[in-house]
N, CA, C and O atoms as a Tinker XYZ file with bonds, in Angstrom:
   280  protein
     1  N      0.848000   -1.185000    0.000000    73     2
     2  CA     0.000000    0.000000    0.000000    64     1     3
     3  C      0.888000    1.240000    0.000000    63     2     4     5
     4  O      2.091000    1.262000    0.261000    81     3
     5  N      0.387000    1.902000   -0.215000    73     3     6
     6  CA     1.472000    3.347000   -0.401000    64     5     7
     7  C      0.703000    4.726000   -0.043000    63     6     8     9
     8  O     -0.497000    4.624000    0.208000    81     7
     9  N      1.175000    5.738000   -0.008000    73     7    10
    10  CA     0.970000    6.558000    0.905000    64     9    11
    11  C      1.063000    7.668000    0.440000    63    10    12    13
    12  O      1.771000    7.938000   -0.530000    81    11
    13  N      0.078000    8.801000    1.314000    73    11    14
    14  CA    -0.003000   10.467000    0.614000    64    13    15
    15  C      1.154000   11.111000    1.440000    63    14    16    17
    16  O      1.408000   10.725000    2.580000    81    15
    17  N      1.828000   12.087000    0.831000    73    15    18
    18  CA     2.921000   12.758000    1.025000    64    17    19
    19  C      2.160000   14.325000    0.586000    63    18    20    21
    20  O      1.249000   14.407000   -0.238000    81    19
    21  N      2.763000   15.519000    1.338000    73    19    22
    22  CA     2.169000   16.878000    1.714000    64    21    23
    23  C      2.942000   17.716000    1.229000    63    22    24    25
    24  O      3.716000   17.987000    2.147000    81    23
    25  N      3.313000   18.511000    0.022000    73    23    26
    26  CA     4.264000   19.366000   -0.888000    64    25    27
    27  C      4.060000   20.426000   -0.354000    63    26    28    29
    28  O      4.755000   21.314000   -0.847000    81    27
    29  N      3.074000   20.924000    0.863000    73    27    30
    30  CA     3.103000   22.040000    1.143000    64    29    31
    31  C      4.223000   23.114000    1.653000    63    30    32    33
    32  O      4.077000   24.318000    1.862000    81    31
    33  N      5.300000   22.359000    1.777000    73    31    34
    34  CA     6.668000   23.461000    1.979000    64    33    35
    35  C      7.137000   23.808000    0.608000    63    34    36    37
    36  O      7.747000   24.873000    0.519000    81    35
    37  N      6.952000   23.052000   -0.564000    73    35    38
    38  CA     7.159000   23.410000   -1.948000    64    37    39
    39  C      6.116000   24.724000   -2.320000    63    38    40    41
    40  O      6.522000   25.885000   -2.351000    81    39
    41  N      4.969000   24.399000   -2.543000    73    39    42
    42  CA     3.869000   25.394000   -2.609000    64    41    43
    43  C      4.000000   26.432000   -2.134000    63    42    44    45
    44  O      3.941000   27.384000   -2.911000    81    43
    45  N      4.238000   26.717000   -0.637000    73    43    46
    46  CA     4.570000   27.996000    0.074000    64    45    47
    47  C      5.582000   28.601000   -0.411000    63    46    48    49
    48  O      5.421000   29.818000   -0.489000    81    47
    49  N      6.805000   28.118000   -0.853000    73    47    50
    50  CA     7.940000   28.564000   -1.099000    64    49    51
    51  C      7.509000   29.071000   -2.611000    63    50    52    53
    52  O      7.326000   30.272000   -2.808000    81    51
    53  N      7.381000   28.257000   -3.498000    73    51    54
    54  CA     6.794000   29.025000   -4.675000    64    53    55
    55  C      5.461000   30.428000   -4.879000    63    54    56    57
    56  O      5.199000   31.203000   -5.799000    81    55
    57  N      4.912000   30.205000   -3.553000    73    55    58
    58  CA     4.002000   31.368000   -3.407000    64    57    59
    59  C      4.360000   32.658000   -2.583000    63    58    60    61
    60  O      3.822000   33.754000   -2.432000    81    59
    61  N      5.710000   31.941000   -2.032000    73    59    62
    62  CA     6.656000   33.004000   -1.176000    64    61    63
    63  C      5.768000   33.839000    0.449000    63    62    64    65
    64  O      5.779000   34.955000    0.969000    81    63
    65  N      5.044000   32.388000    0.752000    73    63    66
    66  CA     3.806000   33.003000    1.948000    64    65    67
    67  C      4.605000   32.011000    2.885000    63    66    68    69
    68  O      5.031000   30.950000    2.427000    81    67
    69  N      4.867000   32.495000    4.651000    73    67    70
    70  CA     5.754000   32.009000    5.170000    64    69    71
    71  C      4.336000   31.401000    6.026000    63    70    72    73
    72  O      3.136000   31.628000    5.876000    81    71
    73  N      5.115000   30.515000    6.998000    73    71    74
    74  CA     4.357000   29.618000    8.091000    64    73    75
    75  C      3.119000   30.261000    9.024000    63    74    76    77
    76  O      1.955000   29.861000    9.021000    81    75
    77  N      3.766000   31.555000    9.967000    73    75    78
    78  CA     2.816000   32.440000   10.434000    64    77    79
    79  C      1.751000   33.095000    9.526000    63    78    80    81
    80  O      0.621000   33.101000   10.015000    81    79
    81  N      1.919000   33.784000    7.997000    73    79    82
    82  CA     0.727000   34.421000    7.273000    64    81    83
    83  C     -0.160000   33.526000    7.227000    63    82    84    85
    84  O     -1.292000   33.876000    7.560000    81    83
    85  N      0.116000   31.701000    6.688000    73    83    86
    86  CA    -0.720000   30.591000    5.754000    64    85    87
    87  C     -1.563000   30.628000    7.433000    63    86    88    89
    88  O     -2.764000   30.891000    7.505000    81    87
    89  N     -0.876000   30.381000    8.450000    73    87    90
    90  CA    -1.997000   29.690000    9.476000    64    89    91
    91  C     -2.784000   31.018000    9.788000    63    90    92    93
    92  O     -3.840000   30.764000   10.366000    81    91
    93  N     -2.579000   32.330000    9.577000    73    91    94
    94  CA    -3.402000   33.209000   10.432000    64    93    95
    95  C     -4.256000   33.126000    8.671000    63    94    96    97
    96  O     -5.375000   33.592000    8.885000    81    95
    97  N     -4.202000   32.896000    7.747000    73    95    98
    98  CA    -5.064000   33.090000    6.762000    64    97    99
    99  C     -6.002000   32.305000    7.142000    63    98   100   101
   100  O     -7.139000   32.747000    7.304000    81    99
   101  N     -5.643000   30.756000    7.391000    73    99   102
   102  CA    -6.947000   29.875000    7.552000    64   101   103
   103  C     -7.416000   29.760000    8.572000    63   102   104   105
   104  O     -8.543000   29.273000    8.478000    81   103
   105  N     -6.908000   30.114000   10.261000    73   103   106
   106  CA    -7.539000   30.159000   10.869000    64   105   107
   107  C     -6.761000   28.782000   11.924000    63   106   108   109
   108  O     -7.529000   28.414000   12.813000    81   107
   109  N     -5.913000   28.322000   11.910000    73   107   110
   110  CA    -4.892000   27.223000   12.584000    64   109   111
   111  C     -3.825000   27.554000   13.167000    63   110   112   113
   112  O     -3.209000   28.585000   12.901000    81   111
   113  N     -3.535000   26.841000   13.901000    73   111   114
   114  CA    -2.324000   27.374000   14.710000    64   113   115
   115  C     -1.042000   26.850000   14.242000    63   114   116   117
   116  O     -1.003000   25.665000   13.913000    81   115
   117  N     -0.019000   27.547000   14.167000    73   115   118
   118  CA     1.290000   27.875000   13.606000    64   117   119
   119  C      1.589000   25.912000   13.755000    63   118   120   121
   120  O      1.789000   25.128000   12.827000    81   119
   121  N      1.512000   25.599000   15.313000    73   119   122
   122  CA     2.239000   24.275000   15.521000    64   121   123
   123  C      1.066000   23.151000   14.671000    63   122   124   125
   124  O      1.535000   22.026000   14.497000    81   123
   125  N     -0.002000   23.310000   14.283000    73   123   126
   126  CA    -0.580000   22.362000   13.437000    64   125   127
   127  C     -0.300000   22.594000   12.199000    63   126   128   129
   128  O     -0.374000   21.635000   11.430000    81   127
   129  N     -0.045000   23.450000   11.854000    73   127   130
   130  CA     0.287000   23.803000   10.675000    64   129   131
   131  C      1.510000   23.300000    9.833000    63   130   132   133
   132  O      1.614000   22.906000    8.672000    81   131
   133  N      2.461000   23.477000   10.944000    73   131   134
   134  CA     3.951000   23.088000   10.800000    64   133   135
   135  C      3.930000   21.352000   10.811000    63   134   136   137
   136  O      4.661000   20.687000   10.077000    81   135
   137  N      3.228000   20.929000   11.510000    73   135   138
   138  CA     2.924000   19.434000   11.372000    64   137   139
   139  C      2.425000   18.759000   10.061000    63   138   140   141
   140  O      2.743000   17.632000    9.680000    81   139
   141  N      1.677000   19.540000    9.498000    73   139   142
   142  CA     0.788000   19.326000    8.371000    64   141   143
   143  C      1.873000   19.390000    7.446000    63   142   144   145
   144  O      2.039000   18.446000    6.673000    81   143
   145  N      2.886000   20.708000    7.416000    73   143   146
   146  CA     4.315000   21.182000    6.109000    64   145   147
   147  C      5.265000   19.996000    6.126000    63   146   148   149
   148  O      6.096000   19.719000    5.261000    81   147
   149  N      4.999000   19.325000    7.282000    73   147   150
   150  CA     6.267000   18.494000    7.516000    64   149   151
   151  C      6.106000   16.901000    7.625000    63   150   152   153
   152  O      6.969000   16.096000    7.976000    81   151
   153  N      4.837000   16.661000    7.251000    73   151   154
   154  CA     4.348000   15.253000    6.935000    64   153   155
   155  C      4.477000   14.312000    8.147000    63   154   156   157
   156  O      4.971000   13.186000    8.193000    81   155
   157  N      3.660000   15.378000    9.543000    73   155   158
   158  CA     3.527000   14.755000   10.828000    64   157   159
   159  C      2.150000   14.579000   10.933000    63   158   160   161
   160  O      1.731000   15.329000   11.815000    81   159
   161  N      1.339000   13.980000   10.471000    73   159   162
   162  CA     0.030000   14.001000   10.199000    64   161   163
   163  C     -0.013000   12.534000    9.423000    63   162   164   165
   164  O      0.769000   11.955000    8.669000    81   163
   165  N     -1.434000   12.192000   10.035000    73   163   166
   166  CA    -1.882000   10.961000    9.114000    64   165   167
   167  C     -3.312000   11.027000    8.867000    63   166   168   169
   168  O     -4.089000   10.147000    8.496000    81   167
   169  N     -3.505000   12.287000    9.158000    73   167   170
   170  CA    -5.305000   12.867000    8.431000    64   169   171
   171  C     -5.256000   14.736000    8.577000    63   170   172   173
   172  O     -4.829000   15.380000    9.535000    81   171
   173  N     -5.767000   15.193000    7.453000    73   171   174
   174  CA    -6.145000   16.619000    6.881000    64   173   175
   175  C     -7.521000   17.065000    7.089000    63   174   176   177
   176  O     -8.090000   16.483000    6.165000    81   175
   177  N     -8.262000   17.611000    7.603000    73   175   178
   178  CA    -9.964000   17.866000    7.568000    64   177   179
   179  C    -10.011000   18.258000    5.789000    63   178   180   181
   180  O     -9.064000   18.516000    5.046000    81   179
   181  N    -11.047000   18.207000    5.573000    73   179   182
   182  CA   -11.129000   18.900000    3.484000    64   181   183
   183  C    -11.321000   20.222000    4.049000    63   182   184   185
   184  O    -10.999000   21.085000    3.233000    81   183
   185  N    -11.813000   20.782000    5.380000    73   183   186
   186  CA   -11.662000   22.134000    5.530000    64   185   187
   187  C    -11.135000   22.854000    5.699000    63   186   188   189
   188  O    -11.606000   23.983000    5.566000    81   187
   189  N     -9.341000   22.587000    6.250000    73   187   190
   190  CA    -8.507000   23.027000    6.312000    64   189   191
   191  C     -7.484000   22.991000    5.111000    63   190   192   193
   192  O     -6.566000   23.772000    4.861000    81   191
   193  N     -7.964000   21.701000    4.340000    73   191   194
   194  CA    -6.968000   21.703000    3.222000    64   193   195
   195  C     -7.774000   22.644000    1.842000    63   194   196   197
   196  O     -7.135000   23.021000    0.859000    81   195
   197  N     -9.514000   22.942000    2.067000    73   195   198
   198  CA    -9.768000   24.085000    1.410000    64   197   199
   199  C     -9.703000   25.217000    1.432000    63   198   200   201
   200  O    -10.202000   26.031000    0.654000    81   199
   201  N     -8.917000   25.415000    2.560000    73   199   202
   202  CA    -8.664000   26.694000    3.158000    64   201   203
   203  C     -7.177000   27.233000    2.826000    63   202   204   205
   204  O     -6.980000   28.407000    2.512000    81   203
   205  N     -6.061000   26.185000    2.932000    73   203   206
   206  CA    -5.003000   26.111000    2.128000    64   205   207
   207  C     -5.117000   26.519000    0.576000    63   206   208   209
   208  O     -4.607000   27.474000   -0.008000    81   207
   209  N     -5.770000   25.710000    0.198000    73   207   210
   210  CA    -5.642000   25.856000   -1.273000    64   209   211
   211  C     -6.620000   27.277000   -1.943000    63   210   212   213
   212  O     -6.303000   27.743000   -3.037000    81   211
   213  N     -7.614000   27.764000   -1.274000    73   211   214
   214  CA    -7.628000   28.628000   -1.038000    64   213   215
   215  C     -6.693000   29.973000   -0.829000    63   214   216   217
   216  O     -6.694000   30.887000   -1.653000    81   215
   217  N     -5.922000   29.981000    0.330000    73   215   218
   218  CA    -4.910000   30.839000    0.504000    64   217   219
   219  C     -3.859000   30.925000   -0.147000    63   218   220   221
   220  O     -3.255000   31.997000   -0.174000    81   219
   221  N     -3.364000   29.741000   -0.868000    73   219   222
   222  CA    -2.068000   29.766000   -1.899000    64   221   223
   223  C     -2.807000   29.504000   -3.381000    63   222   224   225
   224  O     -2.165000   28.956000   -4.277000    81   223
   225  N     -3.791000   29.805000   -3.527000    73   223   226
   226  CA    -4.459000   29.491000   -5.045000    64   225   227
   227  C     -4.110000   28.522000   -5.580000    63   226   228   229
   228  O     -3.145000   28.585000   -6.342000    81   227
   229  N     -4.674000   27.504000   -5.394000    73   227   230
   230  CA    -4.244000   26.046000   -6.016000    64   229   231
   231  C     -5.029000   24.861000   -5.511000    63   230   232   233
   232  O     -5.743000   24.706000   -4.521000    81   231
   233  N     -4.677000   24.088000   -6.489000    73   231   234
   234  CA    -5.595000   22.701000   -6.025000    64   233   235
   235  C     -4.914000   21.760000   -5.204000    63   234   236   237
   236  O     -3.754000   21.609000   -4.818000    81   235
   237  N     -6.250000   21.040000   -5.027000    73   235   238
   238  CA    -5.517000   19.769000   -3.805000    64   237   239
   239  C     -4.558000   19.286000   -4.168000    63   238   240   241
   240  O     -3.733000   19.102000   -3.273000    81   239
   241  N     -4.160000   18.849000   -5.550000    73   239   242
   242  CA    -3.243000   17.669000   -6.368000    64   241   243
   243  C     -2.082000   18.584000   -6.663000    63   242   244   245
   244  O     -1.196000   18.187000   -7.420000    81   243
   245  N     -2.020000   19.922000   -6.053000    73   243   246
   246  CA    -1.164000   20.550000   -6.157000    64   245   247
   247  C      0.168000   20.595000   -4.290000    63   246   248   249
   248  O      1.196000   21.167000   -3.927000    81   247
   249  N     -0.742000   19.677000   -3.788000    73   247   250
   250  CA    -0.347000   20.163000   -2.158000    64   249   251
   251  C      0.153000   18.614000   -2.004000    63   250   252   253
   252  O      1.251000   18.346000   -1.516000    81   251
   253  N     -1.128000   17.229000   -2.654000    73   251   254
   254  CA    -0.978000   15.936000   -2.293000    64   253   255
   255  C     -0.148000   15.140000   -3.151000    63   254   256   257
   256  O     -0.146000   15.274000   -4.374000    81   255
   257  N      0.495000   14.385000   -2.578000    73   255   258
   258  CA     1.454000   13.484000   -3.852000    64   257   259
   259  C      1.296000   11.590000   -3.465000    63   258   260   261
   260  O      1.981000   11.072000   -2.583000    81   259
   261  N      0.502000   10.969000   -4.129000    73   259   262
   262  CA     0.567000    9.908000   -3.751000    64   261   263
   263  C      2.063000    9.274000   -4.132000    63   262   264   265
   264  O      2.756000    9.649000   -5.077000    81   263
   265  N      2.423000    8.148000   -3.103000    73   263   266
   266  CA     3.471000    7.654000   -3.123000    64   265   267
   267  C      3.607000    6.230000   -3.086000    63   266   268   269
   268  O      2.907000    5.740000   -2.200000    81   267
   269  N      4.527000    5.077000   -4.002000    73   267   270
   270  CA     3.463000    3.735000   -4.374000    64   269   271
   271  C      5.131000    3.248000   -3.264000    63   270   272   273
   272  O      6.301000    3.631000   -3.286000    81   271
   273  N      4.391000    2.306000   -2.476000    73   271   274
   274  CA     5.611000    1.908000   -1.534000    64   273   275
   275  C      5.572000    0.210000   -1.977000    63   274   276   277
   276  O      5.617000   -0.625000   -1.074000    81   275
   277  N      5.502000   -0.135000   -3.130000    73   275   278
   278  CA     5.483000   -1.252000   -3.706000    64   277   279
   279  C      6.886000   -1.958000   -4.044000    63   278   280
   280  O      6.906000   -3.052000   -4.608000    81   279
């Protein structure tokens, strides 16, 4: 089985929006946030990750990367 991986430190960096702006945009706190950039997480709400993609203009398949651990 294989597994979703979180590009969101790529995304930010290409949108040039740092850790503190993205979480006060959506409404999360800096240390969940940083968990989420850093692939310490093993579930996303769709409301926080529409809120992301939202704030950096972009789609989900732009943040998620499936990964085949085959």
């Amino acid at each position: 089985m294989g597994r979703i991986e979180l590009k969101l430190d790529l995304v930010m960096a290409d949108r040039r929006m740092s850790l503190n702006e993205l979480a006060d945009r959506i409404g999360i706190s800096n240390v969940n946030l940083s968990k989420i950039k850093n692939n310490k997480v093993t579930a996303v709400r769709f409301s926080t990750l529409a809120g992301i993609c939202e704030a950096l203009k972009c789609e989900p398949g732009d943040i998620l990367k499936y990964v085949d651990e085959a």
